[in-house]
C-alpha positions, 0 to 999 in steps of 0.5 A: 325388605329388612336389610342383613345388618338389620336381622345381625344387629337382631342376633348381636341384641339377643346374644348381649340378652343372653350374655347379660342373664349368664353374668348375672347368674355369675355375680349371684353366685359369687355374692352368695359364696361365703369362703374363698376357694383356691380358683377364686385366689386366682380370679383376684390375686392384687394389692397383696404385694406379692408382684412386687416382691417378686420383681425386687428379686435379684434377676435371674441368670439368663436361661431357657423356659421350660415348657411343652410345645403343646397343650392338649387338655380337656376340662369338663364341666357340667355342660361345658367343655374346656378344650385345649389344643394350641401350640405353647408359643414363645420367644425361644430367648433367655431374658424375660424383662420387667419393664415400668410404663409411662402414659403418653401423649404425641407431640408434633415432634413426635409425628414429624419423627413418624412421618420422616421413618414412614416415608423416606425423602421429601414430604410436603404440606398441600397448602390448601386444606380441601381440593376442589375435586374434593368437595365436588366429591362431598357435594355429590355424597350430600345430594346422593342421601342418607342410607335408609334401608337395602333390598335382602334379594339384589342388595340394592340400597335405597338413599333418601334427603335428609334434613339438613342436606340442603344447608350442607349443600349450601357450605360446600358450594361457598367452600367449593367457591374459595378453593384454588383451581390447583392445588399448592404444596410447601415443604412439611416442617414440624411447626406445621403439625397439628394436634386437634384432629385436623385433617392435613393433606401430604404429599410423599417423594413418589407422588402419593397422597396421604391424609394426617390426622393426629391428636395427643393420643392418636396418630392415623395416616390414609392413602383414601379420603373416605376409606376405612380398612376392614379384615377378612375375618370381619368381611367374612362375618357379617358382610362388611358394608349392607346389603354386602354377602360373606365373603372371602377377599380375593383380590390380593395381588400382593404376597404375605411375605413381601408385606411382611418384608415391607412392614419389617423395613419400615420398622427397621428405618422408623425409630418410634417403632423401635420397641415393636414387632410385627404381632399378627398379618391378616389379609384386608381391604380399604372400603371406601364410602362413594356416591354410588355406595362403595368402592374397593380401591385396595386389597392388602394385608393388616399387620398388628404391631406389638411391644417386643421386650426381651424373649417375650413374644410382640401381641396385640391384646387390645385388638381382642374381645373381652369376655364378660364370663371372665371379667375380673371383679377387682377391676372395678375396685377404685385402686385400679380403676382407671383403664390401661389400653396397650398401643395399638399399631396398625399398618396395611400394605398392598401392592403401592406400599404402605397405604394405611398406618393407625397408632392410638394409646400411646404409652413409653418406658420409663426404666427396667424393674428387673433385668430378668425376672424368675417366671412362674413354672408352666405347670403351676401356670396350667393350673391357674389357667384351667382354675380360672376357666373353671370358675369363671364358667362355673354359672353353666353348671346352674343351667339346664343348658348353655347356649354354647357347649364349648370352648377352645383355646386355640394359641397360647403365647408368653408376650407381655402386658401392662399390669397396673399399679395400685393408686398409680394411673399413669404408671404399670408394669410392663410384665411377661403375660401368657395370652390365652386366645380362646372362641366357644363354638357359638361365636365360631358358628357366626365368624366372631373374633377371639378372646384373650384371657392374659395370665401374669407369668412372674404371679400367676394374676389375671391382667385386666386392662379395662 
């Protein structure tokens, strides 16, 4: 029988399909135009000076933000609806900094001085690099098979050989031959880091085991050898290994509240996290990959983590889909061609504690641009926003129908972004930026995840990042 993530790989091909004619659509639109209107001006609003101008202003006086606590609006479209219905979220504060950023890359201090926050008293080193329970386990998952397909009624999956399996089996059992009956730690010092991706075996002061991986641009600590964390929303959307149903997570024995109140004193004693701020908490679940198929060792909560400057309000951006209706076209323009990922910060808590943390595009300020730049009115904000949703789903209009008839904006959040500088890949602006989260009705039907779409709150450009 053909297994589930056969049939949504089927649905996900499709939708690309349909996805990629309505881009075409689009661009064929916007090539055929032949003067700029007022919603194009809001598509591509860069290298005109205007951001620039606007933060070599003098600061402003420290004041509130006028703006309602609602957004309701409806914006009609031939065959499409634009529904706003979200709180207006923001700090509630009187200072909105701009900030310049730097590209980064971790060094060993840097991931000696994470390790010292993350996990108070003394840390070790295992001296050997694989346990023999290890590799017995690695010799088990070789003779078990690859994954070859899974049955629709009982969700059994079926393993079979593969071809170099028994060349595997061959390293293990010489590696298996080398490895100490028990293993051994020496205290952890920073010479001790590395930065390839080796993976480095750490034992904390109550006993635990977490296993280092590191890099110039990523740091990843895991309580399980093999697991890999996945949310409620992505289990609940296509089942989160084959064979596996939709479902809810119902193990959980922790509250949201004592994870929020670990993962807030463990930025409250980690100094290289000082710059964030909890963004988003979703319950979650450590998967790991065993000879039977999978285990669940852990159910938890996920917490994102997000720049925290001035009154503006920490989110993740980068952990949101990118629409290719509102792709920006300037963002292909060599000036800006180099992408500009946020940090992404990740750390999952369940009833033992801190059991997973992920930090991957590093990046630093360098210097503030201006103490407390003047933003953009809300309304005039608004107008941009619907502008932009407008033209960038103008195509629709050109259909005799749209495979989806809605969209809804559901959380609008004054936060901050990286806004890139042009001709400068390894500088940008940390600016105020109004996220918009928005789902059309197709991908809500199917538990898909939301899409952003970040406004410049001191310009009123859109903010590409990719």
């Amino acid at each position: 029988m053909k297994a589930n993530w056969k049939k949504h790989v089927g649905r996900r091909t499709l939708r690309r399909e349909r996805r990629l004619l309505a881009l075409l659509v689009a661009l064929a639109a916007l090539l055929s135009a032949c003067q700029p209107t007022p919603a194009e001006e809001a598509v591509v609003n860069r290298g005109d000076g205007t951001l620039e101008e606007r933060i070599s202003a003098p600061a402003r006086a420290p004041g509130g933000y006028d703006c309602p606590a609602r957004w309701e609006q409806t914006v009609s479209l031939k065959n499409l609806d634009i529904v706003f219905d979200a709180d207006v979220e923001t700090g509630g504060g009187d200072v909105y900094p701009v900030l310049t950023m730097e590209r980064a890359a971790f060094t060993a201090e840097d991931v000696f001085a994470l390790i010292g926050g993350l996990f108070p008293g003394a840390v070790e080193l295992r001296c050997n690099a694989y346990s023999r329970e290890e590799v017995c386990f690695d010799i088990q998952m070789v003779q078990r098979g690859q994954f070859s397909d899974v049955d629709d009624e009982t969700g059994e999956i079926t393993w079979t050989p593969y071809e170099d399996e028994q060349e595997q089996l061959s390293a293990l059992n010489e590696l298996l031959a080398q490895c100490p009956e028990q293993d051994s730690f020496a205290p952890l010092t920073q010479e001790d880091i590395r930065l390839d991706g080796t993976q480095q075996v750490l034992r904390t002061a109550d006993g635990r085991l977490f296993y280092l991986t590191a890099t110039e641009g990523s740091i990843v600590f895991r309580s399980s050898r093999t697991g890999d964390v996945q949310t409620e929303s992505l289990v609940w959307g296509s089942g989160g290994y084959a064979g596996e149903r939709p479902h809810a997570l119902t193990g959980i024995t922790i509250e949201e509240a004592d994870a929020q109140a670990c993962a807030q004193e463990l930025l409250e004693r980690c100094a290289p996290l000082a710059e964030f701020a909890v963004a988003a908490a979703e319950k979650a679940r450590i998967l790991a990959y065993v000879p039977e198929g999978f285990s669940v060792p852990s159910e938890g909560y996920l917490m994102e983590l997000g720049r925290a400057a001035g009154a503006c309000l920490p989110f993740n951006y980068g952990s949101y889909g990118v629409d290719n209706a509102l792709r920006d076209q300037a963002a292909d323009e060599e000036a800006y061609i180099e992408p500009w990922w946020p940090d992404t910060i990740q750390l999952y808590v369940d009833e033992d504690g801190l059991s997973y943390f992920a930090w991957y595009n590093p990046s630093t300020v360098a210097r503030t641009a201006n103490e407390n730049a003047d933003l953009l009115p809300f309304d005039e904000v608004q107008t941009r926003i619907a502008d932009m949703f407008r033209y960038c789903y103008s195509w629709t209009d050109e259909l005799e129908s749209a495979h989806f008839s809605e969209i809804r904006v559901s959380r609008v959040v004054l936060s901050c972004a990286a806004v890139r500088m042009a001709n400068r890949p390894d500088e940008a602006f940390l600016c105020p930026t109004w996220m918009v989260v928005y789902q059309n009705d197709e991908e809500a039907a199917m538990h898909r995840g939301n899409y952003v779409l970040m406004i410049n709150a001191v310009d009123g450009s859109r903010v590409q990042f990719l």
